[in-house]
C-alpha atoms as a printed R data frame, in Angstrom:
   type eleno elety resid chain resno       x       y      z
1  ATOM     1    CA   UNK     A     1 -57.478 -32.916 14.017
2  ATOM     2    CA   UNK     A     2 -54.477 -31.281 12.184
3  ATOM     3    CA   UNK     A     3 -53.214 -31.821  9.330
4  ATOM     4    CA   UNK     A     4 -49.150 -31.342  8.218
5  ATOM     5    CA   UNK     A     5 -47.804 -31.780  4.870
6  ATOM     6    CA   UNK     A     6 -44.131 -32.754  5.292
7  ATOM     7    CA   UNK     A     7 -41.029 -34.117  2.081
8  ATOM     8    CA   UNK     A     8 -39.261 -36.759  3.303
9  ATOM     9    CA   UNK     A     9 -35.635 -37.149  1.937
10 ATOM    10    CA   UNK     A    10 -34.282 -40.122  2.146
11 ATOM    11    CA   UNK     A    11 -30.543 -41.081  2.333
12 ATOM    12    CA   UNK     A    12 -29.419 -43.958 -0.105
13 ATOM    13    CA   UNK     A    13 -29.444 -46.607  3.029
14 ATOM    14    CA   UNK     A    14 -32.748 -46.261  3.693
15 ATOM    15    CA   UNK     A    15 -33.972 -46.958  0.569
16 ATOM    16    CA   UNK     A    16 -35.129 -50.694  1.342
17 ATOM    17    CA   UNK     A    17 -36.695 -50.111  4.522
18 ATOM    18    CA   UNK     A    18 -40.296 -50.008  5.290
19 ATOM    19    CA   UNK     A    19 -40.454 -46.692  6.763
20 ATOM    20    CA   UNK     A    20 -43.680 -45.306  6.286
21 ATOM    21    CA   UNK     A    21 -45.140 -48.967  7.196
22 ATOM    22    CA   UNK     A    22 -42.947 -47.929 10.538
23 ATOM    23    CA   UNK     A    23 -44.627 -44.650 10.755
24 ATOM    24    CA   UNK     A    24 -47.958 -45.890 10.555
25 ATOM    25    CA   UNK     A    25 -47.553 -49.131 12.607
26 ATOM    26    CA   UNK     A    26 -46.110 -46.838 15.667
27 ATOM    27    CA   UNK     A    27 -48.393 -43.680 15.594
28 ATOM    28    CA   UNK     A    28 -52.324 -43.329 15.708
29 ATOM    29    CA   UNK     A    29 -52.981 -41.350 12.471
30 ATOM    30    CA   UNK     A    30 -53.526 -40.742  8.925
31 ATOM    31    CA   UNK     A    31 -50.442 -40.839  6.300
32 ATOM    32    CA   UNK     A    32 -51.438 -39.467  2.214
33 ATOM    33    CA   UNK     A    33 -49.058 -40.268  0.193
34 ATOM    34    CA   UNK     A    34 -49.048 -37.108 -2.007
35 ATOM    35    CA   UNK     A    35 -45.950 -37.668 -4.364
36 ATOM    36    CA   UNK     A    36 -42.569 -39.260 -4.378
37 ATOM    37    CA   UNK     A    37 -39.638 -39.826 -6.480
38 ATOM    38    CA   UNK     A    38 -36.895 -42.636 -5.396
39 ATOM    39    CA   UNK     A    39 -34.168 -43.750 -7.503
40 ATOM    40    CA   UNK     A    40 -31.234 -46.287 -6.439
41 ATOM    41    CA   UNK     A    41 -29.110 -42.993 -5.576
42 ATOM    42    CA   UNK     A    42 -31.520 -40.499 -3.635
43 ATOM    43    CA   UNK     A    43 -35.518 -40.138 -2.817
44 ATOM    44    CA   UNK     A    44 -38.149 -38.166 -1.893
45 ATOM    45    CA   UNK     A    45 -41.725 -38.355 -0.829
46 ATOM    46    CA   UNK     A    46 -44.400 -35.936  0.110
47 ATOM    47    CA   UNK     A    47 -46.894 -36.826  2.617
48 ATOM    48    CA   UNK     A    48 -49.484 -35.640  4.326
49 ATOM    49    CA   UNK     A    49 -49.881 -36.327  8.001
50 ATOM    50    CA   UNK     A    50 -54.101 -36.469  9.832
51 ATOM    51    CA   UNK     A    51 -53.717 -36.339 13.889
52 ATOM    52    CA   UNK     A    52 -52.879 -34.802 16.848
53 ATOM    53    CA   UNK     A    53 -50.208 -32.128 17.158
54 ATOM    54    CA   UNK     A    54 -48.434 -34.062 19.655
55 ATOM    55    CA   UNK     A    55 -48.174 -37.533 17.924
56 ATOM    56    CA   UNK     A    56 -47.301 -35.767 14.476
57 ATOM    57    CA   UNK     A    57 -44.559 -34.090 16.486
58 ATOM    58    CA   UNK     A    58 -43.216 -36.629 17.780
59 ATOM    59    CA   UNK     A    59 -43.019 -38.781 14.677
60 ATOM    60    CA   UNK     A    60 -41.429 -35.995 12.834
61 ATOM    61    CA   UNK     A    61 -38.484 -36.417 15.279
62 ATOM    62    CA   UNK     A    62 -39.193 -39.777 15.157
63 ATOM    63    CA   UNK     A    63 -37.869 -39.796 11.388
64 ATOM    64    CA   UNK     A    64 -35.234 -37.743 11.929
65 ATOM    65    CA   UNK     A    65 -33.672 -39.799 14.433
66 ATOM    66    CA   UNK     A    66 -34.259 -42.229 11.535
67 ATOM    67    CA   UNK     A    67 -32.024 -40.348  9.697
68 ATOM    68    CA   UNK     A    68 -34.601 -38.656  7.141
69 ATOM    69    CA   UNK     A    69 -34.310 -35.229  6.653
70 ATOM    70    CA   UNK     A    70 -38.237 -33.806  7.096
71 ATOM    71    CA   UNK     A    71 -38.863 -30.381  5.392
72 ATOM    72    CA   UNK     A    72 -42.406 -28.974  6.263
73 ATOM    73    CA   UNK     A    73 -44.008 -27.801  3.346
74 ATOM    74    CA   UNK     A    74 -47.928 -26.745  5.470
75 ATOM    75    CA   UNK     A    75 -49.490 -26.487  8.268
């Protein structure tokens, strides 16, 4: 099992939707919230991600097609 830490910025529009709810509803793994800080004009959130390379791949481009930057912070 690998583990990825990843920040998630989010743009002011997505601020109201259930993203990480998304995340976790769509893909078989593990999300730790680590830290976040969202205010009505910007937000951010660390997470770490448990699972398989492939599925943690593919919901990293998952979010950005989302349109959430994802910044990898570990591997």
């Amino acid at each position: 099992m690998l583990s990825q830490s990843v920040r998630l910025v989010f743009p002011p529009s997505l601020h109201d939707e259930p993203i990480i709810n998304r995340l976790i509803r769509r893909y078989s793994f593990t999300v730790n919230i680590l830290r976040a800080n969202v205010t009505s004009d910007k937000g951010w959130m660390d997470i770490q991600i448990l699972g398989k390379a492939p599925e943690i791949e593919d919901s990293l481009s998952w979010l950005r097609e989302q349109g959430i930057d994802v910044v990898l912070l570990t591997s």
